[in-house]
C-alpha positions in Angstrom: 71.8 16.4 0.5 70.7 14.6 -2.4 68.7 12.1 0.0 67.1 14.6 1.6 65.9 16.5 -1.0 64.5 13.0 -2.0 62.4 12.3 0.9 61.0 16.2 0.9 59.9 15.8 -2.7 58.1 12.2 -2.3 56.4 13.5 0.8 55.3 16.4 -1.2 53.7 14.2 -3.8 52.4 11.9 -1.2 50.4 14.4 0.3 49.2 15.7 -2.1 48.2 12.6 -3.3 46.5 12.1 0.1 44.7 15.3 -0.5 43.3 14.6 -4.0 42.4 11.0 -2.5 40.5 11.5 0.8 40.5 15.6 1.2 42.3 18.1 3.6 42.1 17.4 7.5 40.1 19.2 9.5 43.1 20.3 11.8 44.8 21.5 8.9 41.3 23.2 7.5 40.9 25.5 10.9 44.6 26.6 10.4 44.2 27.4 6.8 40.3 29.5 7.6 41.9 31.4 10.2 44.7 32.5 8.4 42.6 33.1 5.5 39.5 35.3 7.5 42.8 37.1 8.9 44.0 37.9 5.9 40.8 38.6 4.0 39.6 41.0 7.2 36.3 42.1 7.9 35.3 43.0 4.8 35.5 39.9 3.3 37.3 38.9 0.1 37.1 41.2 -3.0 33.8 41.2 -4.6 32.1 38.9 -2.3 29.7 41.7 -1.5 26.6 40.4 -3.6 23.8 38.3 -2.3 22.9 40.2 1.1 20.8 43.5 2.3 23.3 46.3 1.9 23.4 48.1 5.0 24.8 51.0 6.0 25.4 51.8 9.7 22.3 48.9 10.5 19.8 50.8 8.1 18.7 49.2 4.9 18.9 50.8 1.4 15.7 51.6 -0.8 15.2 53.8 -3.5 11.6 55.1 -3.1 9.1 57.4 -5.4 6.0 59.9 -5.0 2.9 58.6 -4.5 1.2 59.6 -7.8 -2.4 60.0 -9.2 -3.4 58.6 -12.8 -6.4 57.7 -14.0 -6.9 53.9 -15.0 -7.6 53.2 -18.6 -10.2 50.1 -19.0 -10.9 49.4 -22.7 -13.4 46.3 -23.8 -13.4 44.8 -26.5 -16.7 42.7 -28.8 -17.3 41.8 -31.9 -20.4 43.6 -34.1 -22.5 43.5 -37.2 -23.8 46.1 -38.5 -26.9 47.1 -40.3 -28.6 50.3 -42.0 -30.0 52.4 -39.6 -33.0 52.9 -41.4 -34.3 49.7 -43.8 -37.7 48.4 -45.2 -39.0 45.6 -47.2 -41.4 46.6 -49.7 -44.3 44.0 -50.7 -47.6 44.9 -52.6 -50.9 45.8 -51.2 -52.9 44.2 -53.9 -52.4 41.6 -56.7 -51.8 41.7 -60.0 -49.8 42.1 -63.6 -46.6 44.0 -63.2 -46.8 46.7 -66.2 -43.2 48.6 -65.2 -40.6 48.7 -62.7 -37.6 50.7 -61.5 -36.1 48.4 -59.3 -32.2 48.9 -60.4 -29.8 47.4 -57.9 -27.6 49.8 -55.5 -29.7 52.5 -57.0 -30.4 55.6 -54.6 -34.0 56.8 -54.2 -36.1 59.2 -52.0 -38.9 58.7 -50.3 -41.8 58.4 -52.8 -40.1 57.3 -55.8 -42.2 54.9 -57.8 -40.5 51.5 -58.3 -43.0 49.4 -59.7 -46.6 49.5 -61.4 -48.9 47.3 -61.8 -51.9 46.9 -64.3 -54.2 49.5 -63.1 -56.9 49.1 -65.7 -59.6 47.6 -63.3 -59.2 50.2 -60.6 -59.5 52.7 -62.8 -62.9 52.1 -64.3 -63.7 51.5 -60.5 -62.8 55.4 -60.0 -64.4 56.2 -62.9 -68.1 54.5 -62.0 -67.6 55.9 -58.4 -67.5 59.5 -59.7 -70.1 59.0 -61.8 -72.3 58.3 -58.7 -70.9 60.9 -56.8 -71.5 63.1 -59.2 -75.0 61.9 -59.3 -75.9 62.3 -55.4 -74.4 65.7 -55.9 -77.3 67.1 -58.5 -79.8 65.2 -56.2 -79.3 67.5 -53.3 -78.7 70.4 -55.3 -82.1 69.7 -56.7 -83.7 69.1 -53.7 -82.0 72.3 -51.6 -83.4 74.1 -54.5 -86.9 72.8 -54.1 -86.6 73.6 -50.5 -85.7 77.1 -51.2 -88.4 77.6 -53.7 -91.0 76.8 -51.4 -91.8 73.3 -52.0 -93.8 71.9 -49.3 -93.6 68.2 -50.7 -90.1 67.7 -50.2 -90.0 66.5 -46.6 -86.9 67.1 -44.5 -86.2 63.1 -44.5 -85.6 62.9 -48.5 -83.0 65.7 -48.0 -81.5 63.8 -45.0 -81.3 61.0 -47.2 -80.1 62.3 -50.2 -77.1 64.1 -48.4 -76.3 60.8 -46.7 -76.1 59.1 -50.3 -73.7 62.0 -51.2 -71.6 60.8 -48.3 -71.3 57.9 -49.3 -71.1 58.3 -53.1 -67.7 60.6 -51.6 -66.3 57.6 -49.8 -66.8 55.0 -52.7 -64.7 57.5 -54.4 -61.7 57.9 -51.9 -61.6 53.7 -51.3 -61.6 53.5 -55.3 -58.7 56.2 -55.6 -56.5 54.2 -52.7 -57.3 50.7 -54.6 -55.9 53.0 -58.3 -52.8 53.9 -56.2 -52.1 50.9 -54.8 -51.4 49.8 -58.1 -48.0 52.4 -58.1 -45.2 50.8 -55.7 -43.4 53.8 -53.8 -40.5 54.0 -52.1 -41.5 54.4 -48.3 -38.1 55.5 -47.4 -34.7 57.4 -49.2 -31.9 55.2 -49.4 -30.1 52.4 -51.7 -32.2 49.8 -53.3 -31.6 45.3 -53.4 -31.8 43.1 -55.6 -34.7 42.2 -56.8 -36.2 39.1 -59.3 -39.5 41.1 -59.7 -39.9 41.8 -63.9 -42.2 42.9 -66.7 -44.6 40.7 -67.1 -44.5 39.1 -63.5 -48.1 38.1 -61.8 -47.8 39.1 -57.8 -49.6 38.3 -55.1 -50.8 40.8 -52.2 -48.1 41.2 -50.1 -45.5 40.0 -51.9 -41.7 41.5 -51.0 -40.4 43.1 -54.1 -37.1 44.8 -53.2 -35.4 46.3 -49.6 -34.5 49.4 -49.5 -31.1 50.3 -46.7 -30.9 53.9 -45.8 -27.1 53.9 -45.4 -26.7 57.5 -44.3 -25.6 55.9 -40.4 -24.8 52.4 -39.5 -26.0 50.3 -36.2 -23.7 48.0 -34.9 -25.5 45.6 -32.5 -22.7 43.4 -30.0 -22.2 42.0 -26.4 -20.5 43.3 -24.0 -19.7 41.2 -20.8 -21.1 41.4 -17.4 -18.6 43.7 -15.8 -19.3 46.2 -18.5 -22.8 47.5 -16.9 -21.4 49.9 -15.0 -19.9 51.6 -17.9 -23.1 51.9 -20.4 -24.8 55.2 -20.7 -26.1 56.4 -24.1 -23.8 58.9 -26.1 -20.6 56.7 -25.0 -17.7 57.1 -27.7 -16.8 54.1 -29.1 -14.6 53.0 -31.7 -14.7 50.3 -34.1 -12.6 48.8 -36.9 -13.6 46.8 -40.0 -11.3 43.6 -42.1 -12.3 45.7 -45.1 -10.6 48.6 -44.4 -7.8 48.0 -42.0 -5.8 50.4 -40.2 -9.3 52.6 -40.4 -10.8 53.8 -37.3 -14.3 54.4 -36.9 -16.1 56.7 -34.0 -19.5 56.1 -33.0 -22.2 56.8 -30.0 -24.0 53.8 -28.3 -27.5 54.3 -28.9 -29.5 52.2 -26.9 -28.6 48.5 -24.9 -30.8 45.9 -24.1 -32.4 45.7 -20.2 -31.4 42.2 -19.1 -28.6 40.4 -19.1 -28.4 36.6 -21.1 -29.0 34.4 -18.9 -26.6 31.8 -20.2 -24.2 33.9 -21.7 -24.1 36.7 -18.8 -23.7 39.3 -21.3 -25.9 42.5 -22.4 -26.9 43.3 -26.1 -25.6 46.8 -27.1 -26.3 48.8 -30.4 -24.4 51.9 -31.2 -24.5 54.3 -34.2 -21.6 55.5 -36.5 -22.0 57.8 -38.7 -21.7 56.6 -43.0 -22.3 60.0 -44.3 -19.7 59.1 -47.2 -21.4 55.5 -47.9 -18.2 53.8 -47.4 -19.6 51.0 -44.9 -22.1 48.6 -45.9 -24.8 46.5 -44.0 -24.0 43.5 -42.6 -20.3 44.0 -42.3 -18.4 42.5 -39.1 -16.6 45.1 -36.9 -14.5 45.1 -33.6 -15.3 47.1 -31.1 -13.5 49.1 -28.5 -15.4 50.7 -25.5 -13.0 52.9 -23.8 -13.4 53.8 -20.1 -11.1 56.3 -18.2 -11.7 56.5 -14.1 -10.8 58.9 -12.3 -7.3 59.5 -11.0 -6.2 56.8 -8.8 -3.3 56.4 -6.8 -0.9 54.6 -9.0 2.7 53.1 -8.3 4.9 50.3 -9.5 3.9 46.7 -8.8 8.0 46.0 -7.0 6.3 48.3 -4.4 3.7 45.8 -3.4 4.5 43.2 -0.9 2.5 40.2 0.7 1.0 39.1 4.0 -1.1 37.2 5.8 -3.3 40.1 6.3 -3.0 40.8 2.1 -1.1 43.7 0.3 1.2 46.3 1.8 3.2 49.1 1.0 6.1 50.5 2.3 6.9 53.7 3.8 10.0 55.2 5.7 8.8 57.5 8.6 11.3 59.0 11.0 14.1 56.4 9.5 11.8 53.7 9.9 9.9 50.9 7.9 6.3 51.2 8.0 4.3 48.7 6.5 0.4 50.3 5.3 -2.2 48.0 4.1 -3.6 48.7 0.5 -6.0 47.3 -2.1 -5.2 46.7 -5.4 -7.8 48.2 -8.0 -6.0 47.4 -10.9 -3.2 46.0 -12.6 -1.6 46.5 -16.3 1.9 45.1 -16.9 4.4 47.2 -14.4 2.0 49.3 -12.5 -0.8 48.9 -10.0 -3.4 51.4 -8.9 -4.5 51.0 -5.2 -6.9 52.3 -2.8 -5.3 53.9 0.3 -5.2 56.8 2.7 -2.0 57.7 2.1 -1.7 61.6 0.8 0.0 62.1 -3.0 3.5 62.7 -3.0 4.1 60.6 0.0 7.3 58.9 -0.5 6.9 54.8 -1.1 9.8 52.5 -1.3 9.5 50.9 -4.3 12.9 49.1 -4.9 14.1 46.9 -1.8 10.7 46.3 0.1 11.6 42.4 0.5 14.6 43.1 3.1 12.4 45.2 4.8 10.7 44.6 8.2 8.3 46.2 10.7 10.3 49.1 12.4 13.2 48.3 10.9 16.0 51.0 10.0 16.0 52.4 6.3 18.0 54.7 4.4 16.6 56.3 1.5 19.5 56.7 -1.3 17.5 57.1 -4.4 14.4 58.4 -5.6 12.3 58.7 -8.6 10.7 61.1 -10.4 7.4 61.6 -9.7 4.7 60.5 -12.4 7.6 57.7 -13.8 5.1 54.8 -12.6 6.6 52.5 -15.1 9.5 51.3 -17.3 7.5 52.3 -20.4 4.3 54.7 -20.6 3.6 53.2 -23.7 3.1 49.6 -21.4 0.1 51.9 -19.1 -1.9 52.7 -22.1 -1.9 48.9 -23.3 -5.9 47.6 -23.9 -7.2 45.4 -21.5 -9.1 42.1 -23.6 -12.5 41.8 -22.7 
C-alpha cells in the first residue's frame, strides 16, 4: 500500500512538474474548456459581462435626450488704451513775455477760463490809436452828411463815398487790433483737467508754442483690434465690457462708437473705438484695458458632443425610429467643452441618442432605456457659459 501510494504521489509531482515546465496538452486543454463552458453555461462566468454591446433580445441599449434649442454664446476678447474723449493742446497765437499764468496741474477748468497772459502793452496802444482814427472817420461823415443836409452843393457825392469807406476801414483796424489785445489772454478752448506744464512767469514764447493739454475726462475712448471673424458682429451701440490692472475685479460697460472701414492688411484685423462712460473720474487716459465683446446668436439646436459620430460622408447623429437606428447628417456650428450646436432639420424635442452611438449601425435594432432631461445639454452649465479667446 505503501508503494503505491508512492508511485501516485511522484507521478503527481511529475506532472505537475511537466506542466510548469512545457504547459498543459492540448488533449487535456479541450477536456478541461468543455467541462468548464458546461459548467459556466451560457451566460458565461460571473462578472464577465463587461467589454461588449449590451443587448437585449438583439436590440442595442442607448440612453437618448431632447433635441434642444440654446443660443450660442461667442465672446472676443482685445486688448485697449484709452484716451479722453475730448482733448486739446493749447499753443499761442502770438509771441511774447508771459505776465501770469494759471496752469496748475490736474486742475479742472471750463471752457473759457484764462490760463495764461502775456504782455499786452503793445497791443493795447495798437487799440488805442485805432479808435482814435475811427473815431476820427466818424466826425468826417457826420460833418459831411451835415453839409449835405444843409444844402451844400460843394460837397460832391464822391467825398461822401470816400469818407464812409475810410470809416469802414477805421472799424476794421479796430476789430484786427482788439483780436491781436486778446490774443494776448490764453483761454481754455475746452472744460476738462489740465497737464503739466513748464510754461512760467517770466517765460518768452514763441507763436504757436504748446503750453498745457487739457483731457475732458467726463467719457473715455478705448481704441483696440478685433480679429477678422469679428466683422460680422460690429454695429455701433454694441455693449461691451472692459476691465483695467488698476482696478481689478472692476467691470466696466461701454458702447462701440465707431470702427475703422478696412481691414490691416498684414495683421487682418479691424481698428475699433468704443466709449465708456467716466462720469466719476475714476479712469484716466492712457490706461490699458481688456476687452470683452459679447455676441449671443440665436437659439440653435444644441446637444452633447458623445452624440456626434464620424463618417466618411462627415458628422452624424443618431436617432431611433420605429426601433431602429437612423443615422442623419449634421453640421457642427459650434463647439465649447461638452456641447455642440449643429445645423439640422431635425424638429426640437426629437429624441437623439446620445450615450451608446459607437455600437450603433445603419438599421440596426435599439432599445431606448434612459433618457435625459430636456435642456441638460451638459455635465456643468457653468462649462456652456465659458468665454471663447479671441
Amino acid at each position: 500500500m505503501r508503494t503505491v501510494t508512492a508511485i501516485t504521489a511522484s507521478a503527481i509531482i511529475l506532472g505537475g512538474a511537466y506542466v510548469l515546465t512545457f504547459g498543459m496538452p492540448a488533449p487535456l486543454q479541450g477536456v478541461l474548456g468543455s467541462e468548464e463552458a458546461r459548467v459556466a453555461g451560457p451566460a458565461g462566468p460571473a462578472g464577465a459581462g463587461g467589454g461588449g454591446p449590451r443587448q437585449r433580445g438583439g436590440a442595442t441599449t442607448v440612453i437618448a435626450q431632447p433635441l434642444a434649442l440654446q443660443p450660442y454664446e461667442d465672446v472676443i476678447r482685445a486688448v485697449g488704451s484709452a484716451r479722453a474723449l475730448h482733448r486739446a493742446n493749447v499753443t499761442t497765437e502770438s509771441a511774447g513775455e508771459v505776465v501770469a499764468t494759471y496752469l496748475g496741474a490736474n486742475r479742472l477748468v471750463e471752457a473759457g477760463d484764462v490760463l495764461l497772459e502775456l504782455d499786452p502793452r503793445t497791443q493795447q496802444l495798437a487799440l488805442d490809436l485805432a479808435q482814435a482814427n475811427l473815431k476820427q472817420a466818424q466826425q468826417t461823415v457826420d460833418r459831411y452828411e451835415q453839409l449835405r443836409a444843409n444844402g451844400n452843393l460843394t460837397l460832391t457825392e464822391v467825398a461822401l463815398s470816400e469818407a464812409q469807406i475810410a470809416l469802414e476801414q477805421a472799424k476794421i483796424e479796430v476789430e484786427i487790433a482788439q483780436v491781436a489785445l486778446d490774443d494776448r489772454t490764453v483761454r481754455a478752448p475746452i472744460s476738462g483737467r489740465l497737464g503739466l506744464s513748464e510754461v512760467e512767469v517770466g517765460d518768452i514764447l514763441s507763436s504757436n508754442e504748446e503750453i498745457v493739454s487739457i483731457d475732458d475726462l467726463s467719457a473715455l475712448l478705448i481704441q483696440f483690434e478685433l480679429p477678422e471673424r469679428a466683422i460680422g458682429l460690429l454695429q455701433k451701440d454694441t455693449t461691451i465690457l472692459a476691465s483695467t490692472p488698476s482696478f481689478t475685479g472692476k467691470m466696466f460697460e461701454g458702447e462701440i462708437e465707431s470702427f475703422d472701414s478696412r481691414l490691416d492688411s498684414v495683421t487682418r484685423s479691424i481698428t475699433v473705438r468704443a466709449q465708456i462712460d467716466n462720469s466719476d473720474g475714476l479712469l484716466w487716459s492712457g490706461m490699458t484695458f481688456s476687452v470683452r465683446l459679447i455676441h449671443e446668436s440665436e437659439p440653435l439646436p444644441a446637444l452633447p458632443a458623445t452624440a456626434i459620430t464620424w463618417s466618411r460622408a462627415g458628422s452624424n447623429i443618431w436617432i431611433e425610429e420605429g426601433g431602429k437606428a437612423k443615422a442623419v447628417p449634421v453640421v457642427i456650428l459650434h463647439r465649447r467643452n461638452e456641447t455642440v450646436w449643429i445645423d439640422t432639420d431635425l424638429e426640437p424635442g426629437t429624441m437623439v441618442i446620445t450615450e451608446g452611438v459607437q455600437k450603433l449601425r445603419e438599421g440596426g435594432a435599439v432599445e431606448i432605456v434612459g433618457a435625459v432631461v430636456e435642456g441638460a445639454l451638459s455635465r456643468s452649465d457653468a462649462e456652456n457659459k465659458a468665454e471663447v479667446p479671441s
